[in-house]
N, C-alpha and C positions, 0 to 999 in steps of 0.2 A: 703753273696755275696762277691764274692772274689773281686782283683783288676779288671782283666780283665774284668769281667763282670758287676761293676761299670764304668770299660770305654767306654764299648761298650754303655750301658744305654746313658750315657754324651753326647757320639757320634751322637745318634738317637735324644736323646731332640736338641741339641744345631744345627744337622745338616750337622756336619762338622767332617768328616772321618779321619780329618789332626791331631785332640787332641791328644795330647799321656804325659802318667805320666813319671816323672823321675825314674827312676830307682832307685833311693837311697831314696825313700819312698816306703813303703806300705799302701796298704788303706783294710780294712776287714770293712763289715756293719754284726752285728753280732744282730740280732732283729731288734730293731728302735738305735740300737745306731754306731756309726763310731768311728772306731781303727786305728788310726794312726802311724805307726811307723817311724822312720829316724832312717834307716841304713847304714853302712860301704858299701863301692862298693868292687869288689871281688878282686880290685887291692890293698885294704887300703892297706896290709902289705906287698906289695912286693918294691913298693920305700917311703921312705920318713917315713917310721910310719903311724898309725892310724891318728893322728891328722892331718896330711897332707891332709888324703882326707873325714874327719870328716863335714861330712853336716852343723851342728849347727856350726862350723867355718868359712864356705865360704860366700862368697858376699851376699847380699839378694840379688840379683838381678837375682842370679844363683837357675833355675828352684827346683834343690832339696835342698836348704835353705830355701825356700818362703813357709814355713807351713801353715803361716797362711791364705793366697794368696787360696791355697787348698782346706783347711778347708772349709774357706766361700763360696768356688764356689761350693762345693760338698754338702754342708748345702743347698745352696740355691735351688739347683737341685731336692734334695731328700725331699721332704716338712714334710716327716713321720721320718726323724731324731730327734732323743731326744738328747741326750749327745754324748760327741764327746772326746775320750779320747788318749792322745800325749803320747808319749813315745820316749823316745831316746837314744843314747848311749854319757855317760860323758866322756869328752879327758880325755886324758892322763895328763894335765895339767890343771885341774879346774879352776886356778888363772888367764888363760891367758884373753887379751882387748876381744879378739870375742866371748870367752864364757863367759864373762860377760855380753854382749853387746846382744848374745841370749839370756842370762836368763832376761834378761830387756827386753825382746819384750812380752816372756813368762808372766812376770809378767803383764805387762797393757794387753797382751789378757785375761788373767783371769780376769782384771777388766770389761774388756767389756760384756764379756757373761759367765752368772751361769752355761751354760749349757759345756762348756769346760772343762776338768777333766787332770790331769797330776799325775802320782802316787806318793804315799806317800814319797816315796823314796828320790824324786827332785824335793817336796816343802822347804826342808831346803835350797838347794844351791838357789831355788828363792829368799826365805825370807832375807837371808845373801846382797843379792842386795838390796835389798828393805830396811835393814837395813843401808845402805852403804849411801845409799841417804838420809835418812830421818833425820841420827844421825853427818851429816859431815859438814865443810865448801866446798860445790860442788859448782865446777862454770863451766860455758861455753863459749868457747873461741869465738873468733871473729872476724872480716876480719882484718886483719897486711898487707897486701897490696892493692894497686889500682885494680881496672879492670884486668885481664888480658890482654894484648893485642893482642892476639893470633891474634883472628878474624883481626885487623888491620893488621899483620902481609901476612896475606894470602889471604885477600879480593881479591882482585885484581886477585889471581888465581883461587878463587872460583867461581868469578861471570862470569868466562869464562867457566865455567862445567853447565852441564843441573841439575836440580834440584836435579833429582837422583843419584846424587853424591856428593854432599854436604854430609859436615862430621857433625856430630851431634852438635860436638864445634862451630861450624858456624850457626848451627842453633841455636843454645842458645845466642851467640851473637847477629846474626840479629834482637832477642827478645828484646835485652837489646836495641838497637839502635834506637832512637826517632823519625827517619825519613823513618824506614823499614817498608815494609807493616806488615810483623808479628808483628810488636809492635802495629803498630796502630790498628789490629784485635785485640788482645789480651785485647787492653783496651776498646775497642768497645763492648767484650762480657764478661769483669769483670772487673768493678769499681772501679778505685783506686786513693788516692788522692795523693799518690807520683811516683816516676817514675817505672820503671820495673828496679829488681837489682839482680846482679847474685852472686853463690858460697857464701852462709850464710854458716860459719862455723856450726859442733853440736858437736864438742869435748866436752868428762867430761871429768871433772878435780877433782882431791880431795884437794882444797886448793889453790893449784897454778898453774896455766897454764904451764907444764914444763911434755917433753914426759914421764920423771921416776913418773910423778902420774898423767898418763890416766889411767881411770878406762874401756874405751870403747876401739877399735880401732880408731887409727887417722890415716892421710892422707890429702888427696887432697880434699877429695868429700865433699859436705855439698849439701845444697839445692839447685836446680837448677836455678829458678827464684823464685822474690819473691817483694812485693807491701803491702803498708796498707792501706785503707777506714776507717779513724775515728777510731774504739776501735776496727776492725777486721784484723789478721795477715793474706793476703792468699798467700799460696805454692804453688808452682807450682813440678812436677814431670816430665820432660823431657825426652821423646823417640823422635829418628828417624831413620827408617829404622828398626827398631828392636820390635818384636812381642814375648812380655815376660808378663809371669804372674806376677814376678817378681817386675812390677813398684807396684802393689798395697800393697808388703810387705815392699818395699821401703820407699813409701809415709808413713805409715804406721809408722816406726819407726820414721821420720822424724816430723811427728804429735807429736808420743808419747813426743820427746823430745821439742817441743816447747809448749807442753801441761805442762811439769814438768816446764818451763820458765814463761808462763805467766798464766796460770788457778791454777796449784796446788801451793800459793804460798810457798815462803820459803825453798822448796825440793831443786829446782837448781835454778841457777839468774847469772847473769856477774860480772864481779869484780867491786868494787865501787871503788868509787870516780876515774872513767876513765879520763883524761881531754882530752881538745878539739882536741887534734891535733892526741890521738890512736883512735878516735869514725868518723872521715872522709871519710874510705874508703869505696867504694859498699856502700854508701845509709848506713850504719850501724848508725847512729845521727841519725837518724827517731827513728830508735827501742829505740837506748840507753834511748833515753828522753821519752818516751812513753808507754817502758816496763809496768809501771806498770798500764799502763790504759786499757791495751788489755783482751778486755772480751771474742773475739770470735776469735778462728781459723777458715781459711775455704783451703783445702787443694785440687788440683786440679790437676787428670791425664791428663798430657798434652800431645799428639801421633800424629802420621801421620795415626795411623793403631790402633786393638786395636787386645789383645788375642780373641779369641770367645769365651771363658769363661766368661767375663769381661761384663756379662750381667747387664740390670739396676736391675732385681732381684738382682746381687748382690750389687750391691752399696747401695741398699737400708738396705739388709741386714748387710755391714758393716756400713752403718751411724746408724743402730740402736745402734751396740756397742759405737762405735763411741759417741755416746748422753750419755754413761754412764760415759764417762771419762770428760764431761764439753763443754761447745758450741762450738762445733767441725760438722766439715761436708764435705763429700766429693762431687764432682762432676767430670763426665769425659769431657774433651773439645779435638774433632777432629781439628786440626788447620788445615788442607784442604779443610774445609769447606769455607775459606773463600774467 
């Protein structure tokens, strides 16, 4: 079954004429088993080099990065799938943050499901990651400033726009804010016994927090929102306005690395002996003091909309992986519902 005709099937189960795959994947069902490929678009080499437009390099959040986002939706669809086998093209530059940062997503999907396969070839560049963590002093960075204050900054012109023009930063603020109705929903439909806190760092580090030993990409982004209940971390994954498979490989790597923090221990952890005055900002003193008591993640797609892929088949299907990696679980929550 080629792609085409895996989309049109997807089309007819799910209902909705509007799916369409990215381009820079292939999907082939070749018996009971699914062939994956991540390809070069037909522009790679005309600006910029291969690596410029190298899939396994771009954002998760961009449709032809989110394999795994794929995988699960096309698994959950086709019940007579056995194994499901990835393949991909290696940059030009092996060493760089993003292709390491893909080989670590690579690596915990193979933890989660026996039945995912990746060829002989680029299980060593896995394993070399996998070595990277287990043999290092790795640590993960952590909030170095207050709040943003964006949303203060602009409130006052946002609360003059109709809701459908709120900008996504606005809405992640009004979550974090104690007296917004989306906060008070939030904690009305998941339980937490500290406040709601935004942009948790997930840099690795090899040693010491410092850009020349990121082992991932760094930046800006970390987890959207985020709250503790007793011995459970939960995440939050923030959309608005925007209809991407994309959140689920997001959350996804965001698990993975809070997974390596508080379930696998000793692989990653924060630098010790922090004192009081670096562990203040965004709610970070919860975790610091706590870290080591966190037995469960629970990680939550948060949207205004959702893909129509993003069926409860699949969630189910990804929390069974999900259960292989340690008390983890996901859930989706519509914030318009309330």
């Amino acid at each position: 079954m080629d792609k085409k005709t895996i989309l049109t099937e997807l089309r007819a189960q799910i209902g909705n004429q509007n799916i369409n795959f990215p381009r820079d994947i292939q999907f082939n069902i070749e018996g009971n088993n699914l062939h994956v490929q991540i390809i070069l678009a037909p522009t790679a080499n005309v600006r910029g080099g291969s690596d410029a437009h190298n899939p396994v390099l771009q954002n998760l959040q961009n449709n032809s990065a989110a394999f795994e986002s794929w995988i699960i939706c096309i698994k959950a669809s086709f019940k007579e799938l056995e194994d499901v086998y990835l393949d991909w093209r290696s940059p030009d530059n092996p060493d760089s943050h993003d292709y390491r940062r893909f080989l670590f997503r690579i690596m915990m999907f193979k933890l989660m499901y026996t039945w995912f396969k990746i060829p002989k070839s680029k299980n060593w560049e896995v394993q070399q990651v996998e070595k990277t963590l287990a043999g290092g002093d790795i640590i993960c960075n952590y909030p170095l400033k207050p709040i943003d204050r964006l949303g203060e900054r602009f409130s006052a012109e946002q609360k003059l726009r109709s809701v459908s023009d709120w900008s996504e930063a606005y809405v992640k603020w009004l979550f974090v804010q104690n007296d917004s109705a989306l906060n008070k929903y939030l904690k009305q439909k998941v339980k937490l016994d500290t406040d709601v806190y935004s942009q948790l760092p997930t840099g690795v580090f090899d040693g010491e927090i410092h850009k020349s030993k990121a082992l991932f990409s760094i930046g800006a982004s970390g987890i959207d929102l985020w709250g503790i209940e007793k011995d459970t971390l939960k995440i939050f994954e923030l959309r608005y306005k925007k209809v991407t498979i994309g959140i689920l490989s997001q959350l996804f790597f965001y698990l993975s690395i809070c997974r390596e923090l508080f379930l696998a221990k000793g692989r990653l952890q924060y630098p010790n002996k922090l004192i009081e005055k670096d562990i203040q900002n965004r709610g970070f003193h919860h975790l610091y003091y706590q870290q080591h008591k966190m037995k469960k993640i629970e990680g939550y797609l948060l949207a205004d909309q959702f893909h129509p892929l993003l069926t409860n088949e699949v969630i189910d299907l990804f929390n069974e992986g999900l259960a292989q990696l340690g008390n983890i679980k996901v859930k989706k929550l519509n914030y318009t519902d309330h």
